[in-house]
N, C-alpha and C positions, 0 to 999 in steps of 0.2 A: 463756375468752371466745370463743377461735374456733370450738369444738364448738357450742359455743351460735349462736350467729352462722351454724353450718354449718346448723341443725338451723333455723330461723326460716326460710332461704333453702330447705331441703328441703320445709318446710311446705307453702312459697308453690308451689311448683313443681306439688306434688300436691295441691294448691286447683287450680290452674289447667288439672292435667289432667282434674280431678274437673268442675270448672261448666260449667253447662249455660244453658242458656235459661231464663229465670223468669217474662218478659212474654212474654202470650200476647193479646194486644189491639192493635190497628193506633193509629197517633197520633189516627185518627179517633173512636178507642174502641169500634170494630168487632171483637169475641170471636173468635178464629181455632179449629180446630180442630188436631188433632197430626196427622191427615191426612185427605187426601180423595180418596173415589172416587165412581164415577159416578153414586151416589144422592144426592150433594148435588149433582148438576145434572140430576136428573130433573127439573125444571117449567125447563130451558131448551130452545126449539126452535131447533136447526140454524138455519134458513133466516132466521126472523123474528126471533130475538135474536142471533144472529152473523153468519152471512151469511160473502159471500167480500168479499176487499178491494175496495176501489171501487165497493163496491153496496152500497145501502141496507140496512140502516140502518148503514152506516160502522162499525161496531164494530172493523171489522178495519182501517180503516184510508181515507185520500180516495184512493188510487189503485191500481187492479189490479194493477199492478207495486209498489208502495210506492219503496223505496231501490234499486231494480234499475232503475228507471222515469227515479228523479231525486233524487239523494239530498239532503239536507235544508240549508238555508240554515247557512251558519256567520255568525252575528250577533254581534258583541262589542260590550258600551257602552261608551261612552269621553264624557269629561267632564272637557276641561283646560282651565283659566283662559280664555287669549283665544284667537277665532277662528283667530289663527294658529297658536297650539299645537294646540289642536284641529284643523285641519287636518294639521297634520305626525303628528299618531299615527294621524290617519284614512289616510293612507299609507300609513303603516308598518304597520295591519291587514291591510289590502287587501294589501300586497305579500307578509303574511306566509298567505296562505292563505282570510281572511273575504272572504264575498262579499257582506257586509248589514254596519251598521253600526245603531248606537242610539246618538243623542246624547244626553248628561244634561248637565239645566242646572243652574244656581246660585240660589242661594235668590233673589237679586234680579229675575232675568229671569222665573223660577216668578211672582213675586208680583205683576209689571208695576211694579217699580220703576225709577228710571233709576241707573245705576251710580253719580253724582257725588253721590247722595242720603248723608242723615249714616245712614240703615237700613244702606246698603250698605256701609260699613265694615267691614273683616274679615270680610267677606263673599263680598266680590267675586272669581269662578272656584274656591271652594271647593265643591270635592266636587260640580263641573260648569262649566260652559262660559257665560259671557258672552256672550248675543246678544240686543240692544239693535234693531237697523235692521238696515233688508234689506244694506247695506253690508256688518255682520255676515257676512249668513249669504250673500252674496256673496265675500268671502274665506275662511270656513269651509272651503267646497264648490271653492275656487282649484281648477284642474285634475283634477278627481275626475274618474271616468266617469260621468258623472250616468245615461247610459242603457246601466249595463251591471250596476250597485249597484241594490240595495235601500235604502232611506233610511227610519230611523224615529226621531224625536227624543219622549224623555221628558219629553212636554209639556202641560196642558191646553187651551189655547183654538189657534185658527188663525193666529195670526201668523205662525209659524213657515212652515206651510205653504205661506201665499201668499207669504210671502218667497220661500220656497225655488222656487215658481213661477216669480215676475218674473225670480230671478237665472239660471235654467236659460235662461227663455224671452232674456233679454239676450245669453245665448253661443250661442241658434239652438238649440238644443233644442224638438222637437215635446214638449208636456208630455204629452201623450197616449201617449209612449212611455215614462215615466217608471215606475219603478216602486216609490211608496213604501205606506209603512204611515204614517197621519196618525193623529198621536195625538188621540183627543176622549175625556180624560180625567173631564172634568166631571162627568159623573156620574156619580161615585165618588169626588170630590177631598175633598171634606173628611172623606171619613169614615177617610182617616189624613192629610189638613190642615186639622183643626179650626179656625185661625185665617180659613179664607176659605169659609165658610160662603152668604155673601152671594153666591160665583162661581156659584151654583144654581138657587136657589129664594127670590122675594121677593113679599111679601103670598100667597101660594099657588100663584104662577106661577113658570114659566120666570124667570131674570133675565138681562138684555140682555144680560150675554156670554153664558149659557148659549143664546140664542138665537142669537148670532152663530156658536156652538156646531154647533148644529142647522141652521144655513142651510149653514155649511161644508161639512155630511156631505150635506145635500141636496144642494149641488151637485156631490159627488164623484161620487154615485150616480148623477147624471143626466148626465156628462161626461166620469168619469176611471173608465174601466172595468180599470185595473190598478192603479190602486189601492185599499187596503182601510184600512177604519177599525179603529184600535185603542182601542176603548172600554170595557175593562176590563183591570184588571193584576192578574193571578191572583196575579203575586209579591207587589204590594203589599198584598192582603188576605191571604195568608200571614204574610208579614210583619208584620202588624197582628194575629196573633194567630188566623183560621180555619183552620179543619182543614181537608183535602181535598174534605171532602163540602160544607161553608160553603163555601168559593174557586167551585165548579163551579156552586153554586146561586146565589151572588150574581154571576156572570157571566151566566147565562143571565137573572132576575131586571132584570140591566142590559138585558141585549140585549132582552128584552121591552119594557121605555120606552122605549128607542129605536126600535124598530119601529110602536110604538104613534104617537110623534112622528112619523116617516117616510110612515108611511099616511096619518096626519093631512093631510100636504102632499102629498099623492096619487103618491107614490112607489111604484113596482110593489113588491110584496115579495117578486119572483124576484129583483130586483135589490139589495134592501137584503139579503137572505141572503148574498148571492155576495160582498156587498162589506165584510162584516162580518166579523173575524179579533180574537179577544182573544188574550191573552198568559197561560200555567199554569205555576205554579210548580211545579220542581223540589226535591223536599227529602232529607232524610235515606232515608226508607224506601221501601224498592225496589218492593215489588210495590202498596203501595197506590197508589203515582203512575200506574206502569203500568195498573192496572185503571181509576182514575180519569180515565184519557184515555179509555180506550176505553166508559167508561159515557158520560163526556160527549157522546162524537161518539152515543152513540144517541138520548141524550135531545135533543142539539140537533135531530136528523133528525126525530126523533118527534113534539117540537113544532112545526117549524116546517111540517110535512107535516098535520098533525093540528089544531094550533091556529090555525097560521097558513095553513096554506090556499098553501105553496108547492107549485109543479109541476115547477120544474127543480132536477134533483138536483144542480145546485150549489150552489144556494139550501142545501141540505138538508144538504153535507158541513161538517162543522164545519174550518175551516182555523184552526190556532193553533199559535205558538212559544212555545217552552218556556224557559224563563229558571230557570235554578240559583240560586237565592236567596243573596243576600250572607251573611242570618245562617246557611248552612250554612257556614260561614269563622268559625272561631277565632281570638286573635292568638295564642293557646297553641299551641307547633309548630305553624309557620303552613304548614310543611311538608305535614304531613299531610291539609290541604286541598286538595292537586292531587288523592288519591285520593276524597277527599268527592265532587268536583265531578264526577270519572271516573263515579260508582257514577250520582250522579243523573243527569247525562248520559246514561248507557246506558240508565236507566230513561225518558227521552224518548224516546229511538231505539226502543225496543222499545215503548211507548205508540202511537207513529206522529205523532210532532210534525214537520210540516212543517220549521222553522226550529228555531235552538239555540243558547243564550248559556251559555256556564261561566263562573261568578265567578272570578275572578282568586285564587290562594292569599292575594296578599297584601291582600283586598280589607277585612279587618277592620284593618287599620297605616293605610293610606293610598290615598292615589288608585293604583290598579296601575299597576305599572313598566313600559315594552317588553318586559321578559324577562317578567314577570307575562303577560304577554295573550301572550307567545310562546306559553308553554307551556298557555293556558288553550285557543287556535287550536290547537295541539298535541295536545293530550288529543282533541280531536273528531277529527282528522284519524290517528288512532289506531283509534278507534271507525270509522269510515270504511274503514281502507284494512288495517288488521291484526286486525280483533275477527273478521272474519265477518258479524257482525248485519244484513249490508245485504242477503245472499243470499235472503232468503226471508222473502214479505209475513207479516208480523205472525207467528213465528215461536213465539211462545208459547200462540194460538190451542190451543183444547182442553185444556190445561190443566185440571185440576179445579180446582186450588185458584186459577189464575187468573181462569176463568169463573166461582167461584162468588162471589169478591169482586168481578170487573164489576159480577155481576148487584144482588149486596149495596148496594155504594156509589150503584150506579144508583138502587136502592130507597129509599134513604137521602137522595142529593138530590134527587129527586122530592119526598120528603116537605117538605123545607127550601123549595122551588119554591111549593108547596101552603099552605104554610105565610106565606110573604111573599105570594102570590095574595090569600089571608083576610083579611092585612092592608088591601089597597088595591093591593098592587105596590110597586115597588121604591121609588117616592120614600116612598111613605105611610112604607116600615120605618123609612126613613131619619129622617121626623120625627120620629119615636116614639123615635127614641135605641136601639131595639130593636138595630136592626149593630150598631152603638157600643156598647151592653152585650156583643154576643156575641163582639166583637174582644177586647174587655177581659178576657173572662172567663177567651177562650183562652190569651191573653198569660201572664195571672197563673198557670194550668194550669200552663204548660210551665216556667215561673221557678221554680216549686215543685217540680216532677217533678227540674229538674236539682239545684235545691239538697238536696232529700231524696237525689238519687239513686238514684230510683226510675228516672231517666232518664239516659242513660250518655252522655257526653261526653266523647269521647277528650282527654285532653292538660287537661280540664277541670277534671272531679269524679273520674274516673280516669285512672291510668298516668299520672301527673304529672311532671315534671320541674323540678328548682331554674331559677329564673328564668337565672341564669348559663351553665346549660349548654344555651339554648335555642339555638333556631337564630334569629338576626336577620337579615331579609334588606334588603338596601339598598332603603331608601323614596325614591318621589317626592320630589323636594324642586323645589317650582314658584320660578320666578324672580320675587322679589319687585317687580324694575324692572318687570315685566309690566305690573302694574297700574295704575303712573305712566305708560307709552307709552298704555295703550288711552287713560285720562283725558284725557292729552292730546288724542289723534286726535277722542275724543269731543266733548270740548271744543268742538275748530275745524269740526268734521262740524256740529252743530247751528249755532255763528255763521255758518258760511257760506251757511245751508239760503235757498231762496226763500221767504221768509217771508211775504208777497204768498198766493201758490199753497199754500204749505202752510195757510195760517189758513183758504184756501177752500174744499179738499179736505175741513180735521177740520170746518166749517161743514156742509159737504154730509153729512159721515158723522155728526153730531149731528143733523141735519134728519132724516134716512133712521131712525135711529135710536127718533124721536120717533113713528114710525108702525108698528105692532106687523105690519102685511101686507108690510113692506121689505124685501127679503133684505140684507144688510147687505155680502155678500161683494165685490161690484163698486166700493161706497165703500171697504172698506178696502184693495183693490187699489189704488185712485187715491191714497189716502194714505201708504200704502207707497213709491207714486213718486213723491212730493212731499215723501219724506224725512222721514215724518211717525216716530217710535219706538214701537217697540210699547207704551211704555209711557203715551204721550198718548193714542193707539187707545183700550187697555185706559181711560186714565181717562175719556174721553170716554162710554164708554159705561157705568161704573159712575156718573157723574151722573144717567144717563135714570131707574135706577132710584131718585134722590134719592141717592145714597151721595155720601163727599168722593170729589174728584176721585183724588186722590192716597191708597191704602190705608194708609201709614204717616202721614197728617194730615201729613204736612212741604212740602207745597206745592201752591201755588193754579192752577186752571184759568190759562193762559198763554197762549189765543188770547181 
């Protein structure tokens, strides 16, 4: 028996010195070669397809220096129960090295529900952060450095925002010095949250939040020159199932309607360029993320020089952070996820992404731990200060096999661009279900590749281990009283409100609302300081387009 047993182990050994590589195809489904040299980039030109960093067309990267210049934002998302927990880990990032932060909400504040609703049950701060009224996001934000941080909350509509305005402008903050990333999600929310369909488009038009939507970014654009709109989440159409080449063309596809809106309201388009910043995912494979930045930033230059008719090359530099995607996190050795998030991480830094979020190892268990986000700040600050990578602008530049996948994947989403253009643009794809099949398709793609195992998954479908001798790392565990304190506080926040002032402020923002030339942005600052909740806001204005007041039907218009 042990000869045997020796001889099964000597097998396995000389299998494993023997294998080799078998996929020869990117996740995009782009055919690789075994190698390459400088005839597979005879039709690229030096000067107009690559260029030097910080000159047009960006391929190499938005600044002459790159990471020698200013090296790249450290952002971690964070997303715990109530305002005050969220605050204390927003500390503890910041002290631990992040200079940017991303809030993620909870399903109830996403949907403009109010917390004490019967929807919000077992709901409430799960897998995000509870924020209701500016109150909220007034103790969220307790003693941060509002003007020394980066601020971006995983959010669709403006509450957030103006909240986050009034509460800055209450502690003497010029907001003009502020420097965030405002989420305007909307267009793209339902095409992975199918259930709020209505936050978009209704009878063929914009619908009233999507317009309160749209007034927000106009008035960013015409006021708040350091901040940028984040109008696309590269992660979450990865995560929804698009390749590389789909993520880079359904961003741009965005950025085209909003441009298009922006113009509409006679918005320079030097300025909608410069203020515009999506977010690209990070995933398993190293050089197609890499190339895919660096197509992006050409094709962004090219169109908006070309199509749109920008003049200033900042218009023209595509600016976007890069977020490590959660499903690169196993809960199988959860261990092995700090190296996942390492590989794709450096595949941003060598892309040239401005800013840079690593999923937490333990981000598939539970909401990440302090020691989670220690070592997630850790990993960048590795890449940073011990890899090297930061010495020399875009370092992979020249490359064969690098420039010939740019130039590829470039070719590739142009076509997908060309392709949603035929359609009508990017809402026309949207109605037609056309995204929504091609998320799906990818989803089902890669569920199948892992279950065949045609697709390797460490700890997954190989090199497995008995559940027993896994490694368990201590989970989150949120405090349950949490949720009875916020109730309460909430409770008495609302009876105590000027009930008088606030009926007349949400009157004023229904009035303003009822007229499609309104910018909506100045009424819902007034109701914000009259104590009004994002979630009467939010139903206020899903009435104008006929909808219930209340998205979960559990209760009635209350002014």
């Amino acid at each position: 028996m042990s000869t045997q047993v020796e001889e099964i182990r000597r097998e396995k050994i000389r299998d494993a010195y023997r294998e080799a590589t078998t996929d020869f195809t990117t996740p995009s489904g782009i055919p690789v070669n075994e190698v390459y040299t400088p005839s597979d980039i005879s039709h690229i030109e030096f000067h107009s397809d690559i260029g030097l960093p910080g000159q047009y067309p960006f391929t190499r990267g938005h600044h002459p220096k790159m990471y020698r210049g200013k090296l790249w934002n450290i952002r971690q998302i964070i997303g715990l129960s109530t305002p005050e927990r969220q605050n204390e880990r927003l500390k503890f990032v910041l002290s631990q090295g992040a200079n940017a932060v991303d809030c993620e909400m909870d399903s109830p504040t996403w949907y403009g529900i109010e917390p004490d609703q019967p929807y919000a049950e077992g709901q409430f701060g799960v897998c995000g952060v509870a924020l209701h009224t500016l109150r909220d996001v007034e103790v969220m934000t307790e003693d941060l450095p509002l003007d020394a941080l980066s601020m971006c909350w995983n959010y669709p509509l403006p509450a957030l925002s103006q909240a986050y305005i009034l509460a800055a402008k209450r502690r003497g903050y010029n907001i003009s010095d502020l420097r965030v990333v405002h989420s305007a999600l909307y267009l793209h929310l339902f095409v992975y949250t199918p259930s709020w369909p209505e936050v978009l488009y209704v009878d063929g038009r914009f619908s009233t939040l999507a317009r309160w939507g749209n007034d927000f970014c106009e008035y960013i654009l015409r006021n708040l020159p350091k901040w940028n709109i984040w109008y696309a989440d590269g992660a979450a159409f990865c995560e929804s199932g698009a390749n590389a080449v789909q993520e880079i063309a359904f961003i741009i596809a965005c950025r085209d309607e909003l441009i298009r809106e922006m113009l509409r309201r006679g918005v320079d388009i030097n300025a909608i360029g410069r203020g515009l910043s999506p977010t690209v995912a990070l995933d398993r494979d190293f050089f197609e993320h890499i190339a895919k930045l660096r197509a992006a930033r050409k094709i962004w230059a090219r169109t908006m020089k070309e199509k749109w008719g920008a003049t200033d090359p900042r218009a023209m530099c595509l600016r976007t952070h890069g977020n490590v995607v959660g499903t690169v996190c196993t809960r199988q050795q959860p261990l092995v996820n700090i190296a996942r998030g390492a590989i794709a991480a450096l595949a941003g830094i060598l892309g040239g992404c401005m800013g840079l979020q690593v999923a937490c190892y333990d981000e598939a268990l539970s909401t990440p731990t302090e020691e989670a986000e220690r070592v997630a700040i850790r990993t960048q600050q590795v890449l940073r200060y011990e890899s090297g990578v930061t010495s020399v602008a875009d370092p992979l530049a020249g490359s064969y096999y690098v420039e010939w996948l740019t130039s590829k994947i470039e070719e590739e989403i142009q076509a997908v661009v060309d392709k949603i253009e035929r359609m009508g643009g990017w809402m026309a794809a949207l109605q037609s279900s056309w995204v929504h099949e091609e998320l799906k398709k990818g989803l089902l793609d890669i569920q199948k590749k892992i279950e065949s195992g045609e697709r390797t998954v460490v700890g997954v479908n190989r090199f497995q281990i008995p559940p027993e001798e896994d490694f368990k790392p201590k989970l989150y565990a949120p405090d349950t009283s949490d949720v009875d304190e916020y109730l309460d506080k909430y409770g008495k926040f609302k009876s105590t409100r000027n009930y008088k002032n606030l009926r007349e402020k949400i009157k004023n923002l229904k009035k303003a609302a009822s007229d499609p030339g309104t910018n909506l942005v100045p009424y819902v600052f007034e109701a914000l300081e009259a104590d009004a909740t994002f979630a009467e806001i939010i139903g206020v204005l899903r009435m104008n387009d006929g909808l219930e007041y209340d998205w979960a039907g559990e209760r009635e218009y209350p002014f």
